[in-house]
FILO-135254 format. One record per atom (N, C-alpha, C, CB): y, z, x; residue in one letter. Coordinates in pm, whole numbers, plus 50000, padded with zeros to 5 digits. Atoms other than C-alpha are relative to their C-alpha. Glycine has a CB too. Example, Ala and Ser with C-alpha at 12.3 -4.5 7.8 and 13.67 -1.06 7.14 Angstrom:
498815000050089a;495505078051230a;501205000050090a;500035012549901a;498814999449918s;498945071451367s;501095007349923s;500464985850041s;
END
This chain:
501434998849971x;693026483206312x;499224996449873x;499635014650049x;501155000950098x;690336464206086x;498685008749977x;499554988950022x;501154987449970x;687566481205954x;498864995550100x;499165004949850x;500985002549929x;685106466006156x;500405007650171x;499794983149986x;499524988549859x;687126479906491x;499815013649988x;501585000450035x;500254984249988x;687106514306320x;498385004549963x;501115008349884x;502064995049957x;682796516506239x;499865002850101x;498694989649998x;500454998549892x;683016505306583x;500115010350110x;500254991850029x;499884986849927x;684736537006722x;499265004849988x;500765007949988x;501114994550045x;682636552506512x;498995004350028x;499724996349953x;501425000549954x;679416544706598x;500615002950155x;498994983649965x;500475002649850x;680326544806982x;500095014449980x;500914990650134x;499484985349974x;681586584706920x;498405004849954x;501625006849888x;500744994850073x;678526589206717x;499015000350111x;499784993949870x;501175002649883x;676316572706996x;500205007450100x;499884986250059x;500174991749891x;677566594707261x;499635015049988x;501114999050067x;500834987450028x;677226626307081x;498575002250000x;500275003549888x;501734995249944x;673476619207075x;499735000250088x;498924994749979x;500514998549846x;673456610907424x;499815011050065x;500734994750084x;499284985449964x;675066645407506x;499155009649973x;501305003849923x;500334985150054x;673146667907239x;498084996750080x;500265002749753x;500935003549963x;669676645907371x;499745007850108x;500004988450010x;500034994949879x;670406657107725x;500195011050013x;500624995550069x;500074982850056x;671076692407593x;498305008149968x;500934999949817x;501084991550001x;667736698807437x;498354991750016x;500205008249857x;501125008249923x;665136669407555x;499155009550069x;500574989650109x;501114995649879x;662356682207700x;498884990250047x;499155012749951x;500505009049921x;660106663507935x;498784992949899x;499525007350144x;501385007050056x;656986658307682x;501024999949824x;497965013650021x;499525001550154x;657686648607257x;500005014949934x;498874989249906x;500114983550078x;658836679707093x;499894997249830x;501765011650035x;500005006550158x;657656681906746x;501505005949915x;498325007049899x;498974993650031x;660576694306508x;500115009249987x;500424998249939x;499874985649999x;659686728706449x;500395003150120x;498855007549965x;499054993749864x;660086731706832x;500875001549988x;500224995250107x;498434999049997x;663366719306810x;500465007149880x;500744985850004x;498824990950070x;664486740606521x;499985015950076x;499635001649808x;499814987349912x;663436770406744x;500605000350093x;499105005050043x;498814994949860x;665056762407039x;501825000949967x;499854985350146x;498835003050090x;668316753706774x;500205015450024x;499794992749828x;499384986150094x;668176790606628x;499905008250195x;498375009949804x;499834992549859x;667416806207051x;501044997650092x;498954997950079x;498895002149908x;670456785207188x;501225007549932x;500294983850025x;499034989850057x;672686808307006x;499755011350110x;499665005049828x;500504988849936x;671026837907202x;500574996850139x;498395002149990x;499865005849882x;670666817907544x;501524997050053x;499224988349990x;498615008949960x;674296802407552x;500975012950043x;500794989349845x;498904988749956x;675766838307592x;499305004150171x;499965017049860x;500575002249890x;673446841707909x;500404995550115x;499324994949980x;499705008449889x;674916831308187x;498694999550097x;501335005650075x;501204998449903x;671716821908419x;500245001250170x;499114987149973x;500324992549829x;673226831208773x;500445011449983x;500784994050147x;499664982950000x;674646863808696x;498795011249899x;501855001649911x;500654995550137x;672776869408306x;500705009949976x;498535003749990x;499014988050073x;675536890708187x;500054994149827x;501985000250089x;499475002550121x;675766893607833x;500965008049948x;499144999549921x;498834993150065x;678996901407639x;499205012249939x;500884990249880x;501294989750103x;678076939807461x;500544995649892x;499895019549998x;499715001050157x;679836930007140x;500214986350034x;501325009449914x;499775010950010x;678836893307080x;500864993049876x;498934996550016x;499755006850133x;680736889406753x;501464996750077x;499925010349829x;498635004549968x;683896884107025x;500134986050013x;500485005850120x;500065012749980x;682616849907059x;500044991749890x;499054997750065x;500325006250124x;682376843506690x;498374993349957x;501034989349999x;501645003749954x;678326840906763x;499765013149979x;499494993550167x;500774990150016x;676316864906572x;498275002550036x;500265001149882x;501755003750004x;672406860306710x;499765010049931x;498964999650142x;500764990050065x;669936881006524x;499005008050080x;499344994149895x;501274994449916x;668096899806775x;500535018550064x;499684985950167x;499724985749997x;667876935506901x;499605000250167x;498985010949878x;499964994949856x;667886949907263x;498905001950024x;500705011150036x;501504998749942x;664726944607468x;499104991249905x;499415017050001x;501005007750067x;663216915107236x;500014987850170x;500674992249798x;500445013849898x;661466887507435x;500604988850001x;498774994649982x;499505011550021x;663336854507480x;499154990950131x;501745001150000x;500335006749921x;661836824807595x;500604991950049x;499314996849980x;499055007249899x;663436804607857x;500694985849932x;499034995750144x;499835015250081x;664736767207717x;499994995250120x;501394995149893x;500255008849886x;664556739707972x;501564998949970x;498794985850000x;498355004249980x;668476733608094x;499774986250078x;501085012850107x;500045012849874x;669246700408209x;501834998250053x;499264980249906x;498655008549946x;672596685008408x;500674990649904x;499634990650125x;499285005950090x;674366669608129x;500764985050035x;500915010249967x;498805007249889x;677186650308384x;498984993850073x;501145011150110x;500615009849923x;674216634408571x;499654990249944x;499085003350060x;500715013550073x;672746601308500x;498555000849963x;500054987150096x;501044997449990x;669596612508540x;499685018649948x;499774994850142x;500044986150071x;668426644608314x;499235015350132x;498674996149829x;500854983749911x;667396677908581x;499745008549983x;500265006950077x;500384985850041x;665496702608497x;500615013350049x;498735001250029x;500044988849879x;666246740108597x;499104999849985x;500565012850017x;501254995049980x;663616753008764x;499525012750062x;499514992050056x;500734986049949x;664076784608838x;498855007349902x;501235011550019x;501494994250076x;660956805508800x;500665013150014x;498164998050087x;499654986050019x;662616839508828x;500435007249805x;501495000650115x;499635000150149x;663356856608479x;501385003049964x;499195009649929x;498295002650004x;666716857608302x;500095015050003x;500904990749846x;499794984950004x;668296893908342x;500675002849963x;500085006850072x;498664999450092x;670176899608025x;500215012449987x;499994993849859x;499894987650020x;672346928508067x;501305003649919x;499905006250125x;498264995050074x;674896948807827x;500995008050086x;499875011649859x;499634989049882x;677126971307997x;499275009250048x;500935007449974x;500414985349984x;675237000907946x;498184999250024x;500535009849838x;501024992849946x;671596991608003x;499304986350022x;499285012349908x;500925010149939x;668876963208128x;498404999149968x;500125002050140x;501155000850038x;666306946308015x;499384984050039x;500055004249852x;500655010049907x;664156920208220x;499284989649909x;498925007250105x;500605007250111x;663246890507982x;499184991150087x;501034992349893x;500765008149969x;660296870308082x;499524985249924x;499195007850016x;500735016350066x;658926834108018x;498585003549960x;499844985150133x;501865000950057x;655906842407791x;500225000649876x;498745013450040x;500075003150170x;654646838007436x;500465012550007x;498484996049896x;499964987450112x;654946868107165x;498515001550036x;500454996649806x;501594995849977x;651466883607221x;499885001949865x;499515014050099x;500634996650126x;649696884906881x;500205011249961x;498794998849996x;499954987450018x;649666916806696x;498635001550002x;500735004949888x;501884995049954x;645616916106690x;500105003450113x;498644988550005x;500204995049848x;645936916507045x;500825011850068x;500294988550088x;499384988850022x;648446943207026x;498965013449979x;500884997149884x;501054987950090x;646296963406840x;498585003550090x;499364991849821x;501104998549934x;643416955607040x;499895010150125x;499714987750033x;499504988449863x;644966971507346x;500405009850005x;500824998350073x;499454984550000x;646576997407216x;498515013349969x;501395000649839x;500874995850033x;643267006707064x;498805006550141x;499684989549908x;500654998849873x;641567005607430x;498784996150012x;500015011450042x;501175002149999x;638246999907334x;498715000150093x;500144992649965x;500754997949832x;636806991407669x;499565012050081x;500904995550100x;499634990149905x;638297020307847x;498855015749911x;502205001750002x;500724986450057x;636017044407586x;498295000550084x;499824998149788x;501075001149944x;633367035807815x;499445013550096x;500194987950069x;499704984249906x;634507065208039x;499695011549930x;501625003250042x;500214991750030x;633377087807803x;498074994649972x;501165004749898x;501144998250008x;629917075107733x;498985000250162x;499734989749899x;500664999149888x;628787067708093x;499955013650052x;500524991550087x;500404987349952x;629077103308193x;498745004749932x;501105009849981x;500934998250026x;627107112507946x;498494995149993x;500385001849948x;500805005849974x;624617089207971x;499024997050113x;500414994549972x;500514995349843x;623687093508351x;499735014149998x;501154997450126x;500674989050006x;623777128508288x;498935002049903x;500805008549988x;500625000650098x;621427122807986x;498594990850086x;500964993549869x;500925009749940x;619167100308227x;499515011550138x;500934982550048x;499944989549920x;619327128808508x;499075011749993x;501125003949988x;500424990450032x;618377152708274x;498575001649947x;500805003249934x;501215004150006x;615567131608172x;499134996550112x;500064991549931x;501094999249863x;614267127008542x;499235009650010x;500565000750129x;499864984750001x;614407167208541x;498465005949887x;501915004649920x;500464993150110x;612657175708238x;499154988849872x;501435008049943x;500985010550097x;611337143008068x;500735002349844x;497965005849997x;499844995250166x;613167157307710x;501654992150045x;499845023549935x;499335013050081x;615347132607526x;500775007449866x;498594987049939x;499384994750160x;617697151907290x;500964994349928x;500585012649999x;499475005250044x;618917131407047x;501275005949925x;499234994849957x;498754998050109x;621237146206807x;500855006550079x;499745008949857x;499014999749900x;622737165507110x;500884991050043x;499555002450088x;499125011249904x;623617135007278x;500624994849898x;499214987850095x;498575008850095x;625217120806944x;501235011750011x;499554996449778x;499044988849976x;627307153706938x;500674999150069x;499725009750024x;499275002349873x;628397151007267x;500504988749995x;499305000950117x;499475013350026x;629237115607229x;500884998149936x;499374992949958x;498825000750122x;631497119806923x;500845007450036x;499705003949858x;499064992549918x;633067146707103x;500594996850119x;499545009650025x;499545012549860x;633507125407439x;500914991549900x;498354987450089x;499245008850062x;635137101807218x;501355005849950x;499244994549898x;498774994450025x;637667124807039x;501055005750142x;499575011849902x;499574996149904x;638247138707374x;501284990650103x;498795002850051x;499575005349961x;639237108607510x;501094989349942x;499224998750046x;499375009250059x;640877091707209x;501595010150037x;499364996149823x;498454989450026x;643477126807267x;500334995850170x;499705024249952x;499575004249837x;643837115507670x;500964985749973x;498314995650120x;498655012350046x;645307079507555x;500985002749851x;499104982349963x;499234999350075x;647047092407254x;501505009250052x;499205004449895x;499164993149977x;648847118007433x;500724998150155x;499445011649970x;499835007649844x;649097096007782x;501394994149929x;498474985550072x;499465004850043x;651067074807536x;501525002749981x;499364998949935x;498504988850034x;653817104907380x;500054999250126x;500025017949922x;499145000149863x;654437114307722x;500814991150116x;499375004150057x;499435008449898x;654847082207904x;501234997549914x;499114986450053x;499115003350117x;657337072207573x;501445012950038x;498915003049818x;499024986849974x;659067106507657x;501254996550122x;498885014450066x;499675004049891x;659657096108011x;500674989549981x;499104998850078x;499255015449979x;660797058207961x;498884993850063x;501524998750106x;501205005849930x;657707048608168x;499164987549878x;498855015450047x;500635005450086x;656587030807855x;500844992349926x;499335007949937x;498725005450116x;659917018107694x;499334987649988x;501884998250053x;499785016250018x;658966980307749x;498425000749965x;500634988250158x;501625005749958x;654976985107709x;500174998749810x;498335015250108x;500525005150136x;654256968007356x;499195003349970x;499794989949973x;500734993450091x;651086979707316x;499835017350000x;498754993550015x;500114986350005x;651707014707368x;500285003649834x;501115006850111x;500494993350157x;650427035307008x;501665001649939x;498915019950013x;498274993150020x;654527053307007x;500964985649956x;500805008450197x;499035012150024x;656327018406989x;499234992749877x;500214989050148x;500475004450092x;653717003906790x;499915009549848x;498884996050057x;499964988050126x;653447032006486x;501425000249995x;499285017050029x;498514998350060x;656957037906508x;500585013150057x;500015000949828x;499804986050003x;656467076606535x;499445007350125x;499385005449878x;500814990549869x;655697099606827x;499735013349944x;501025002850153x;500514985450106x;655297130806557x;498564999550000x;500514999749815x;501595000050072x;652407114406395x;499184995650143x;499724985749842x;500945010149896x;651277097006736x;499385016750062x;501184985650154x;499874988249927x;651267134606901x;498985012549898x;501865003550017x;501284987550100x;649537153506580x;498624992350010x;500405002549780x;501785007149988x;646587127806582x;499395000950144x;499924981049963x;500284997349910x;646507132006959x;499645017550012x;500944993850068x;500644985749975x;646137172306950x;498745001749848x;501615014749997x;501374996250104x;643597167806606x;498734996650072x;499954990749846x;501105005349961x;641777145806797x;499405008650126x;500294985750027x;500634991349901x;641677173407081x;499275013949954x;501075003550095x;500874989750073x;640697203506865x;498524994049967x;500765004549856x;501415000650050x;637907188206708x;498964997350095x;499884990249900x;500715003249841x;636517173007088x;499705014750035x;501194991750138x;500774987549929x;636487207207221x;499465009349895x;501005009050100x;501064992350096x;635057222306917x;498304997749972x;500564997849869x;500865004649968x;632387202706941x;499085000650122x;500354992849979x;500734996649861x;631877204407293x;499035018750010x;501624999450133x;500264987750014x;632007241907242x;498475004049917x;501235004849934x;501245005650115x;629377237506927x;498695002250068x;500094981849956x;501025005649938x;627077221407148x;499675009450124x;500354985650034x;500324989049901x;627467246207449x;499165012049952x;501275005550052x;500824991850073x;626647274207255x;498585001149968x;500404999649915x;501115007750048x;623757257107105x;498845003050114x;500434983449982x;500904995949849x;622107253607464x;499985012350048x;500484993550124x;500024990349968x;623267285907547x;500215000950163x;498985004449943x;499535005349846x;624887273807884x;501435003550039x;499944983350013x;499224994649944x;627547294908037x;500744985150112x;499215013750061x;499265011849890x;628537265908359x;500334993549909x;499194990750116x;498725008350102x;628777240308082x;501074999749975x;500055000149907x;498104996250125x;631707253407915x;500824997850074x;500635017649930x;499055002449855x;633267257408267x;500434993050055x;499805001950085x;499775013549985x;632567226808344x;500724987249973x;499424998449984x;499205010450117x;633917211508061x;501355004150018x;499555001949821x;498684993550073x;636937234507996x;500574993250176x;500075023449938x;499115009049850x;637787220208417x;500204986949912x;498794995750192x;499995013350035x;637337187908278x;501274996149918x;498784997249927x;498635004850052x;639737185608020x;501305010350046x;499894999349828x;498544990449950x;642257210908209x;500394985550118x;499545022250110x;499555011249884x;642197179908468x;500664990149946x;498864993150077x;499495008850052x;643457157908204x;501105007649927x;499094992049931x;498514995350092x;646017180008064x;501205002650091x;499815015549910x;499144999549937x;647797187108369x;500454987050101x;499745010650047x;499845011349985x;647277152808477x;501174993749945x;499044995549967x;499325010350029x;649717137708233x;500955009849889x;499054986149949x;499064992850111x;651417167707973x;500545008450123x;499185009849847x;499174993349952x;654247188508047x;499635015950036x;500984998149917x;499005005649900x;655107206608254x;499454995250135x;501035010450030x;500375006549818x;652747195108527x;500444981850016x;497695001150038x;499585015050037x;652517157208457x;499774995150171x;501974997949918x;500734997949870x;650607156808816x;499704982450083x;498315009349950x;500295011349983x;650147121808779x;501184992550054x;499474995649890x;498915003649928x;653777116108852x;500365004550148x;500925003349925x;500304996149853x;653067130809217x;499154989150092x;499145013849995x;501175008749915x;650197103709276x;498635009749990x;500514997150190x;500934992850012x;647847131909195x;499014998249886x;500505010450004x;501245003450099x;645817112708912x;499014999150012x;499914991949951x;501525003949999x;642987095309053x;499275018050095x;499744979750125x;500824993050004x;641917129209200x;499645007049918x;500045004150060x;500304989550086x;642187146408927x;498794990949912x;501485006349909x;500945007550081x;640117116608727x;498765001150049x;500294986649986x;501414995949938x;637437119208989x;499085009649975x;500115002550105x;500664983450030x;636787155508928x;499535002949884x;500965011450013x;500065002950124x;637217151408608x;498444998149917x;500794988450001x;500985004750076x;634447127008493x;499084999350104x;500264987649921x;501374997049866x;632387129608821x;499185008749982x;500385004850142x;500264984249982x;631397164208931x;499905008349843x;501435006950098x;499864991350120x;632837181508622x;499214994549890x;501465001549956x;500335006150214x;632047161808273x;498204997050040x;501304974949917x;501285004550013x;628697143708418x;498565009750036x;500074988550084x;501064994749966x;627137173508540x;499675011149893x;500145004350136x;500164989350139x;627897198708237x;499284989349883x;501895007349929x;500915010450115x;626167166608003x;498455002450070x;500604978750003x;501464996049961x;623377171408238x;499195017649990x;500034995550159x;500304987950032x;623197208508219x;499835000049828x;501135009650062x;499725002350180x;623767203207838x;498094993149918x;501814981149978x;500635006750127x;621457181107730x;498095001850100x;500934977349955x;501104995349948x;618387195607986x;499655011349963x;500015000050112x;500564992150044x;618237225107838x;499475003649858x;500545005950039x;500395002850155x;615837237107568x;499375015150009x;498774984449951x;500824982250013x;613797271707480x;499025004150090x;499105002949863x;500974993549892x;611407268607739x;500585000150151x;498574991550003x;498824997349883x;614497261208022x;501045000449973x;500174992450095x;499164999150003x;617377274307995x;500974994150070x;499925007249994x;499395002049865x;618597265508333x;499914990050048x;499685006750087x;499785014949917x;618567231608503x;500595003750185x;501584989049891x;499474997849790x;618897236108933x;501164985449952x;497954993650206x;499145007649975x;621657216009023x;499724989850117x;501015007550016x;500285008849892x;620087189509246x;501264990450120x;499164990349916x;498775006349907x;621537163209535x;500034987849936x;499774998250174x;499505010950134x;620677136509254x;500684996249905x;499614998649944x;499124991650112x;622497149908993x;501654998750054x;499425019149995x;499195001849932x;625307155309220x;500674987350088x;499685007350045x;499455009249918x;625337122709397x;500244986049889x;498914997750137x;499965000750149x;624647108209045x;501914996749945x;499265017849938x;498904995450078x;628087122608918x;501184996250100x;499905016449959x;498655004749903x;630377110309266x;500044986550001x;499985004450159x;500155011950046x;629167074709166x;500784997249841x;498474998250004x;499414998250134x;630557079608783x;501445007450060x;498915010249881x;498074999649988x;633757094608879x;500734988850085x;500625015450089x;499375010149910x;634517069209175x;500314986049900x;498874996750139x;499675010750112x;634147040608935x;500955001949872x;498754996749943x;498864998550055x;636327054108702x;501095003050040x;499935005349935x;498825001849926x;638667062808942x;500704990449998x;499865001050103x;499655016749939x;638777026309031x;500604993449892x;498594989850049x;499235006450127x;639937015208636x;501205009350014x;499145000749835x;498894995349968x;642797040508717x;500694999250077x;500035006950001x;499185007649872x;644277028009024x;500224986549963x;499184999550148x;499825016050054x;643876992108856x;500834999049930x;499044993449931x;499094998150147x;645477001208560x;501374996850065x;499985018149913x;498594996449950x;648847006908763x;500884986550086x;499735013850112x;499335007149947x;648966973208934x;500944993449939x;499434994350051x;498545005950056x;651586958308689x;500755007149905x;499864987349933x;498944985450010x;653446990608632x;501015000250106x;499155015450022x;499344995149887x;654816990608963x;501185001849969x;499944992950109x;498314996650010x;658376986908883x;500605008449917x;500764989449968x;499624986750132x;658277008008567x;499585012150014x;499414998149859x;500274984849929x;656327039508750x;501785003250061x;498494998550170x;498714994749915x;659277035908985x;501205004949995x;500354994050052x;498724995650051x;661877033708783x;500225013749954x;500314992349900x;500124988250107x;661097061908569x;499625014550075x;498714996049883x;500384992249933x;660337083908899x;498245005849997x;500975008349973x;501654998949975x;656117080708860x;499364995750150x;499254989449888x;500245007949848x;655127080109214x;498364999050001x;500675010650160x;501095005949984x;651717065809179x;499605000150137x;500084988449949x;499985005149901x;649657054909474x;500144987250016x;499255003250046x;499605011149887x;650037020509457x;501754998149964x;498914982449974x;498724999549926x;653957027609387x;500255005050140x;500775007149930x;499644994449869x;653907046009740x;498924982850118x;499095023350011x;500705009649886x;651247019409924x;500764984449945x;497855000149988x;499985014049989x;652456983909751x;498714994649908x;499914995750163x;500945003550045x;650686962409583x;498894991350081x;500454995449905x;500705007549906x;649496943009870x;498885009850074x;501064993550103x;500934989149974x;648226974610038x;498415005549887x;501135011950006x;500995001950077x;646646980309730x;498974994749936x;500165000949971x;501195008750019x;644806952509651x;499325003450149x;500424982149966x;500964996749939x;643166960709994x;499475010749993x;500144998450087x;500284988350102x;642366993609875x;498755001849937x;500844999249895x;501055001450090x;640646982709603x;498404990950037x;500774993449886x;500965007749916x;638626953509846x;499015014250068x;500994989150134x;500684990649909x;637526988510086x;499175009449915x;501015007950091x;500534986750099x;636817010309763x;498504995349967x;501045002549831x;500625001750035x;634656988109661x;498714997350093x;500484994649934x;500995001049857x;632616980710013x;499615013650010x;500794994750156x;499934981250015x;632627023509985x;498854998149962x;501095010549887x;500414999850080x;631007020809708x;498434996650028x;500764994149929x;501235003849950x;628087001509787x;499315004450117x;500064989050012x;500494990549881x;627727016710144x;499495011649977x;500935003450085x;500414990750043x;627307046709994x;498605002349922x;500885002549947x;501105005550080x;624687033209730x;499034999550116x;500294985249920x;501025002749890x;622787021610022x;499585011950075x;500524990150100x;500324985949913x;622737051810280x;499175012549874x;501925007850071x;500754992850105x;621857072609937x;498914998049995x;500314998549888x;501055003450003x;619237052809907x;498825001250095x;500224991449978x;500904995749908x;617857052610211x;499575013050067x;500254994150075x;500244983750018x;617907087610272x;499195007449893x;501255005849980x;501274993250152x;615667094309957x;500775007349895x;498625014650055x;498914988450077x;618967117309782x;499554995249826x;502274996150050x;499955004950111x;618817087409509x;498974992249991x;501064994849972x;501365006349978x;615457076009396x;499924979050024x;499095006049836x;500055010050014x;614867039809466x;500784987649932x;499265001949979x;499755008150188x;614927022509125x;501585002650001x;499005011349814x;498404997350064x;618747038209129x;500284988550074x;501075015850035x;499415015149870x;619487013109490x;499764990449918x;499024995650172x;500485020950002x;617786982809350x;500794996249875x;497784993849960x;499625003750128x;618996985708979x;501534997850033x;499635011349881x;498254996849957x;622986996809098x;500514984650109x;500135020050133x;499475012549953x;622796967609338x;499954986649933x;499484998350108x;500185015350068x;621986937809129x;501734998349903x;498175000049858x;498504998150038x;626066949908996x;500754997950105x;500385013049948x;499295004449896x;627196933809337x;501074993349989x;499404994250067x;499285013149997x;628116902009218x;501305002849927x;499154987749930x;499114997650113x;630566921208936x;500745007250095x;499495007249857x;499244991649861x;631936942109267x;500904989850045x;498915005150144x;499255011949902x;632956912409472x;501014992949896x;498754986850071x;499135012250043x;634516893909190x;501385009749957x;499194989149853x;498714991250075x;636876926009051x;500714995250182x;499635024349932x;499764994349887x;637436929609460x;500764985449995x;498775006150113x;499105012850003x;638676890409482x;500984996149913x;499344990549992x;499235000250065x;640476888609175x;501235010350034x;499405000549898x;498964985649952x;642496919409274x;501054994450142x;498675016950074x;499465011849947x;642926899909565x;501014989150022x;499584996849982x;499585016049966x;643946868509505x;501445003749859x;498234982649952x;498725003950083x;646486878909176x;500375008749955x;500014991549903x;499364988049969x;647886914009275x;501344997050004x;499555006250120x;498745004950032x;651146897209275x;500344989849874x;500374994250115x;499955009250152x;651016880608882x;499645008049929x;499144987149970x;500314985750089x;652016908708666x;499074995649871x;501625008049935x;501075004650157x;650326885808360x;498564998049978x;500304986649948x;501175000149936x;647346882908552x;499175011850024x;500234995150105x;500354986449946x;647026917008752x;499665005749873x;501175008450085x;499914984450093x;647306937008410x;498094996149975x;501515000449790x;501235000850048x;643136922708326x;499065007850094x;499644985849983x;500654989549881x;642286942208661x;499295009549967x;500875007150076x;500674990250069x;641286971008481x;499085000049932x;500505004549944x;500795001350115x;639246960508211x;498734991850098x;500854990749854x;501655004349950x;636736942308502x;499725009050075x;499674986350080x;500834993449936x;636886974208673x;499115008749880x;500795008250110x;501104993550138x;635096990508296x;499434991650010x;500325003049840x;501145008049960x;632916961508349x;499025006150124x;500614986250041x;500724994349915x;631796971608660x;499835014250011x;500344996050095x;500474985050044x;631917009808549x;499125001749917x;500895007749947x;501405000650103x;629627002108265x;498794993150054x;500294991749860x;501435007849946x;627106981908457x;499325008450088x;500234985750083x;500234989749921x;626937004608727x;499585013349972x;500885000950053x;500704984850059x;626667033808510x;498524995949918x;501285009149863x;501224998850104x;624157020008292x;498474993050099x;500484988349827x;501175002149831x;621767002708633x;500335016250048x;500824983450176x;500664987149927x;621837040408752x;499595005949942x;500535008050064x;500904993550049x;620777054608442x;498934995049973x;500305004849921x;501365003350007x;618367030408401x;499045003050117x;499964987049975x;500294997849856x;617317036508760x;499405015249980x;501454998550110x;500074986549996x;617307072808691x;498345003549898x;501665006649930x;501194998650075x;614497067608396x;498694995650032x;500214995149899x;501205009649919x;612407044308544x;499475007550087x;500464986850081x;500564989049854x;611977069808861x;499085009849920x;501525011450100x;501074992850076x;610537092108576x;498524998949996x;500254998449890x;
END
């Protein structure tokens, strides 16, 4: 054999190995090279995968393949093609891979890494603190129909205390779901993110002392016996809601308890609260006031039933029987379509009946268009857990609009 015969092996061995490794990791559009060094360092991971079973070996070092990754990280899918065909074929399954060890399972999906800002952002809730000012704020608009008096530094009080109140409801929603497993896979939950459920659990009960010290503070202050009562229901509805040993919420018994909660209870002790002064002690308990406060809990209800649509499988697992684990999510998105037709029916008949002055109908309805669209979205992508999870955050849209068109409603009638 001359050398020119042996290059020529050469090159032909050389040329088919690219053909081979091409049709290995080609993907349909130009990958720049960083792609391809990532999908390089993930086909280590992937190749133990089998994609019709997804069994993974538990000790991969039997393969002489060490990946670097830890149980329950995200992997993103690689495009597989047919190697042996002439023509390159995608897979295309859309289901996710289901890499399991012997001993436990963890459901890997096709999606980026979510940012850690956006991590942070969610874990933080921001939105959801809305639920503590709209109570007060309708009852602060209520109390100003009533009495015309505007007490400022009260209402900051109360406000900063609504806030601690509620920062100890998601701090300690958090420990407990973490306790349960209900939370193992949630990324932005505070417990996975910090690290610690000690420190996550002491900042959740500081942040509850100082809320009801405050609240208390401020009761006093007025010199309002129901208040306190009011209140002390209020957060007893959130403690047996979600801490041990009731944990009420794992019955399906949340959204009433949330109703009562920030409805009836929280919005009408802010109105007793912040109406009284040295020349009234007392505040009547009207059918305004009252009908007022079943509008503010229902709407927050409604960000708590939302919340749950892309939980379903992790309530279940973990034995949380929710309602829309017991109805479906299909059921549920109609649900949420009827809650919200409720809603407005109610608005209306209120209205026309004289219960709720005017100005509340006309202002509360021009928040239609923000009704119909949570109600269609819910709708239309109640089955797209990446989708469904934003459900919530347009029903605090439409809890803040709604609350803040009825207190404006409520002043204006003044």
């Amino acid at each position: 054999m001359n050398t020119w015969e042996y290059m020529g092996i050469v090159y032909s061995q050389v040329w088919t190995f690219m053909n081979t490794w091409e049709s290995c990791i080609q993907v349909d559009c130009p990958a720049t090279i960083l792609a391809r060094k990532r999908e390089l360092k993930m086909m280590r991971l992937v190749s133990l995968c089998d994609i019709n079973s997804g069994f993974v070996p538990k000790n991969p070092t039997h393969f002489l393949v060490k990946p670097n990754f830890r149980r329950g990280n995200t992997i993103t899918r690689l495009p597989v093609f047919d190697s042996n065909a002439k023509t390159r074929r995608r897979n295309l399954r859309v289901e996710p891979i289901c890499c399991k060890s012997y001993e436990d399972t963890a459901k890997v999906y096709q999606e980026e890494e979510i940012p850690k800002a956006k991590l942070i952002w969610r874990a933080i809730k921001l939105p959801i603190y809305s639920v503590a000012l709209i109570p007060l704020t309708v009852g602060a608009s209520a109390a100003y129909l009533e009495t015309g008096l505007f007490l400022v530094k009260r209402y900051a009080a109360l406000m900063l205390s609504s806030i601690l109140i509620i920062t100890w409801l998601n701090l300690s929603n958090d420990v407990y779901d973490f306790d349960t497993g209900a939370d193992k896979n949630k990324k932005e939950s505070v417990v996975n993110m910090v690290g610690s459920r000690t420190g996550t659990l002491t900042a959740a009960v500081t942040s509850l002392v100082l809320g009801v010290s405050g609240l208390v503070w401020t009761s006093l202050i007025a010199s309002n016996l129901s208040a306190i009562l009011l209140l002390g229901s209020a957060i007893l509805c959130g403690y047996v809601y979600q801490c041990p040993p009731f944990r009420l919420s794992y019955q399906g018994l949340g959204e009433p308890l949330c109703f009562a909660a920030f409805g009836p209870f929280a919005t009408t002790a802010f109105y007793l609260l912040l109406g009284s002064s040295s020349e009234m002690r007392q505040l009547p308990i009207s059918s305004r006031v009252l009908s007022s406060s079943l509008f503010v809990g229902f709407t927050t209800t409604l960000i708590l039933f939302c919340s749950h649509f892309h939980q379903v499988e992790g309530d279940l697992a973990v034995g949380k029987f929710s309602p829309l684990v017991r109805l479906g999510n299909e059921r549920g998105a109609s649900v949420v379509k009827w809650a919200i037709r409720l809603l407005y029916s109610m608005l209306l008949v209120l209205g026309l009946t004289r219960v709720l002055p005017v100005t509340c109908t006309l202002m509360c309805f021009l928040t239609l268009p923000v009704g119909n669209w949570v109600s269609s979205y819910v709708e239309k992508h109640h089955k797209e857990n990446e989708k469904i999870f934003m459900a919530k955050y347009y029903c605090v849209r439409l809890h803040a609009l709604f609350g803040a068109a009825l207190s404006l409603g409520l002043v204006i009638a003044r």
